[in-house]
DRENRO-289582 format. One record per residue (C-alpha): x, y, z; residue in three letters; residue number from 1. Coordinates in nm, 4 decimals. Example, Ala and Ser with C-alpha at 12.3 -4.5 7.8 and 13.67 -1.06 7.14 Angstrom:
! residues 2
> X,Y,Z,torza,markol
> 1.2300,-0.4500,0.7800,ALA,1 .
> 1.3670,-0.1060,0.7140,SER,2 .
! end
This chain:
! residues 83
> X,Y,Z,torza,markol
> -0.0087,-0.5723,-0.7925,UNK,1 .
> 0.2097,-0.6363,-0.4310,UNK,2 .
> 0.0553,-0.7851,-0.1368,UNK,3 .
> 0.1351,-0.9333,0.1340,UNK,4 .
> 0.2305,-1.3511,0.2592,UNK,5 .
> -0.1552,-1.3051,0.3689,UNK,6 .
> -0.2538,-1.3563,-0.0365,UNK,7 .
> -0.0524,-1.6708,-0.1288,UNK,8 .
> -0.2018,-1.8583,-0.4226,UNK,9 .
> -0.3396,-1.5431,-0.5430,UNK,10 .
> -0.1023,-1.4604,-0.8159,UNK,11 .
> -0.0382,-1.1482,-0.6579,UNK,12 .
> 0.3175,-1.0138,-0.6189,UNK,13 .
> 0.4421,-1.1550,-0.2141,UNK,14 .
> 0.7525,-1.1573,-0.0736,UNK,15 .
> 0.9230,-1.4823,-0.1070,UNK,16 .
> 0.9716,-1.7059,0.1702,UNK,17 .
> 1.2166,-2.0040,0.3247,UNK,18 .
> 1.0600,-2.3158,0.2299,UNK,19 .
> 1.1013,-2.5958,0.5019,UNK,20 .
> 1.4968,-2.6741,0.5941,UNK,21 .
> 1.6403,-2.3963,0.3831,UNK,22 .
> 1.8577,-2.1650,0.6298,UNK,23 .
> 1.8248,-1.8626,0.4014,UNK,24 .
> 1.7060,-1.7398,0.1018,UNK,25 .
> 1.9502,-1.6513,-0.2098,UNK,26 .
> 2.0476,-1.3281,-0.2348,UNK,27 .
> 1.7890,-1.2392,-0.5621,UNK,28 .
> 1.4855,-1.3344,-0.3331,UNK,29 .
> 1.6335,-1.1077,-0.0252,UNK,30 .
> 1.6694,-0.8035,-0.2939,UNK,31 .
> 1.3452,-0.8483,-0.4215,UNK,32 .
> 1.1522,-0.8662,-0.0252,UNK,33 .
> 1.3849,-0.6126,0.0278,UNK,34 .
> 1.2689,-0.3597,-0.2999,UNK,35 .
> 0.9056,-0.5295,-0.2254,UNK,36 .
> 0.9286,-0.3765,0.1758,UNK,37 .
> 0.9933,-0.0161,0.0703,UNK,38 .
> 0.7105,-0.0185,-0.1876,UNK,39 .
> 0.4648,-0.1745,0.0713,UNK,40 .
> 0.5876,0.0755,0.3309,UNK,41 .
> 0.5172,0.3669,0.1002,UNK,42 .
> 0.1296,0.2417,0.0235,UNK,43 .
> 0.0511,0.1271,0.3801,UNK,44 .
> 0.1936,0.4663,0.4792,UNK,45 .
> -0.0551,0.6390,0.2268,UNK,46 .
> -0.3515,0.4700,0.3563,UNK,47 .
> -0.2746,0.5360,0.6606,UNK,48 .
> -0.2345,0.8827,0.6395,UNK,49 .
> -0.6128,0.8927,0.4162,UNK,50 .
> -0.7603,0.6621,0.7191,UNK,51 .
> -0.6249,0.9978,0.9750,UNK,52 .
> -0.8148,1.2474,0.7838,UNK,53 .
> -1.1950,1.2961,0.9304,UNK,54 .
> -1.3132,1.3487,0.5666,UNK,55 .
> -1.2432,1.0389,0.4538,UNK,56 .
> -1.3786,0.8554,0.7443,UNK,57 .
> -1.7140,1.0355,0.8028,UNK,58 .
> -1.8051,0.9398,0.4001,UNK,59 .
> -1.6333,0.5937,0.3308,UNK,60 .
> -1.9639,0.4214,0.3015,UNK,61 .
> -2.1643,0.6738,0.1326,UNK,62 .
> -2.1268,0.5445,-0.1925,UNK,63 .
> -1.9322,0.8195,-0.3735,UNK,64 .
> -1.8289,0.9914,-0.1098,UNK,65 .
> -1.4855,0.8511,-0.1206,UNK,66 .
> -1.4438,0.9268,-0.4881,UNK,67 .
> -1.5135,1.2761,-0.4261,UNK,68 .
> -1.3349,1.3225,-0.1233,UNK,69 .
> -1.0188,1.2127,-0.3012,UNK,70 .
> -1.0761,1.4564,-0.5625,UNK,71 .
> -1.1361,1.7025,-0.3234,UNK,72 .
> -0.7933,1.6177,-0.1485,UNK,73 .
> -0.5819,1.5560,-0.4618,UNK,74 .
> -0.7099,1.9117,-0.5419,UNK,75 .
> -0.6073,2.0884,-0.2090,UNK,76 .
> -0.2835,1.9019,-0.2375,UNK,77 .
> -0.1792,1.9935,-0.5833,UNK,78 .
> -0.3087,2.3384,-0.4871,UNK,79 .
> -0.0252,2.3571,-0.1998,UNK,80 .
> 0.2099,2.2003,-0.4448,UNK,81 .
> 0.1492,2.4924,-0.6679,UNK,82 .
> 0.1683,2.7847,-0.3987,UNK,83 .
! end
């Protein structure tokens, strides 16, 4: 699982940073923040596009109600996929 710097310690995946006095990281650590930014942007994308849609925020704490709402939108978008 990614994350971000926020989760250090967590043995999450983070991006890897300078420690203190190193001008720059080596070039395997900039390719992996680099592959680790475009997956990040994808997700955080995603949820924000869910967070937009009035179905998902009018039933996020009614137990379930995100579970089916998801369905209900996976189904409608798989639907449109379809034709």
């Amino acid at each position: 699982m990614i994350a971000d710097g926020g989760y250090r310690g967590t043995g999450l995946v983070i991006p890897h940073r300078r420690e203190p006095g190193q001008s720059e990281l080596p070039a395997w650590k900039e390719d992996h923040n680099t592959s680790h930014r475009k997956v990040r942007a994808r997700v955080e994308h995603a949820f924000a596009r869910m967070k937009a849609w009035k179905i998902l925020r009018d039933c996020r704490l009614q137990g379930d109600g995100v579970h089916y709402a998801m369905l209900g939108i996976a189904r409608l978008h798989n639907l449109t996929l379809a034709g």
